[in-house]
N, C-alpha and C positions, 0 to 999 in steps of 0.2 A: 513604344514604337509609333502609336497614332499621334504624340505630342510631337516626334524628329520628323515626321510625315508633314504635321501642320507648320512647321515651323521653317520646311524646306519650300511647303508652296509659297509661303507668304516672304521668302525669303527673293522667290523664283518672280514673283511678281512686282515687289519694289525693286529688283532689277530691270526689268520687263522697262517701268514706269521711268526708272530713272534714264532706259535710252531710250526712249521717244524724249525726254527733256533735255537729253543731250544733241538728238535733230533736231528741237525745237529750237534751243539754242544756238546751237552750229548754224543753223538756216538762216535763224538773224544778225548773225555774226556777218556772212555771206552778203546776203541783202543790204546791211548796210553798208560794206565797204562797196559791193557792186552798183551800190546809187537802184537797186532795183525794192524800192520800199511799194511794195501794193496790199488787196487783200489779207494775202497769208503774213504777208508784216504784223500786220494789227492784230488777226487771230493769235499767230504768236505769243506779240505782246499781251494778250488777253489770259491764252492759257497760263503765263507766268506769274501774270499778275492773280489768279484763280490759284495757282501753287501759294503763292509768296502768302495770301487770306488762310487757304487752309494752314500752313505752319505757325500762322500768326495766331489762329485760331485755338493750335493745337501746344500752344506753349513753345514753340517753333521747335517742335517735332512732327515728326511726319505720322499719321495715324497707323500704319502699319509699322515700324519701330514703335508706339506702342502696342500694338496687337502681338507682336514676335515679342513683346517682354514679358508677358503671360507663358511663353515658353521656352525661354531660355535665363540664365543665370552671368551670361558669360560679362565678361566689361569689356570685351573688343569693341569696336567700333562699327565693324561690319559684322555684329553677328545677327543682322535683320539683313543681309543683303551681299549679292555674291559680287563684292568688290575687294581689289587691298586692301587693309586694313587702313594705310596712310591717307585713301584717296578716300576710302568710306569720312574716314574721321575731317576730312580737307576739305569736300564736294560741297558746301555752302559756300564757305569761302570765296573756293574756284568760280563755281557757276555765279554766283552772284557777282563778280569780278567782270566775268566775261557777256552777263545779261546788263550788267553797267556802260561797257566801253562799245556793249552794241548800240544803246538807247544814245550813247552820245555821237555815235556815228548816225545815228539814224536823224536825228535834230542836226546834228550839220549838212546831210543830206538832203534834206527838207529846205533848210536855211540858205545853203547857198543857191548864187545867179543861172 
């Protein structure tokens, strides 16, 4: 029971983690198309670039998908994280798709008169 306990927080928390990375993202998504690049741009871009080290770091794994594989056996995708399974197994992809086509709005942004 204490291992489906541990495994639900840590489950509940890299969800937690990955929507604030989805406002993170979503925000710069926003800001670049709105031409409104300040501040929170750059923090942004900071915490991303802070994600993108620690996966790099971690074999580009997330340290908590190792930590949830101490307690589980499963081969889904999402069994460290309360998402679909398609998006769990997708979500670098995607997100790294969409923190690209912000950073190039954001450089056009910057770049134009």
């Amino acid at each position: 029971m204490a291992k489906l306990l541990t495994l639900g927080i840590i489950k509940a928390v890299h969800t937690l983690i990955w929507l604030f990375f989805n406002a993170v993202i979503f925000y710069l998504l926003y800001a670049a198309v709105s031409g409104r690049i300040g501040v929170w741009v750059w923090l942004g871009y900071g915490l991303i670039a802070l994600e993108g080290l620690t996966l790099l770091a971690f074999n580009f794994f997330c340290p908590l998908t190792l930590m949830a594989r101490r307690y589980s056996d499963s081969a889904a995708d999402n069994f460290d994280i309360y998402l679909p399974n398609w998006l769990a197994k997708n979500t670098k992809r995607i997100y790294t798709s969409l923190v690209l086509i912000s950073a190039l709005l954001t450089v056009y942004q910057l770049l134009k008169p």
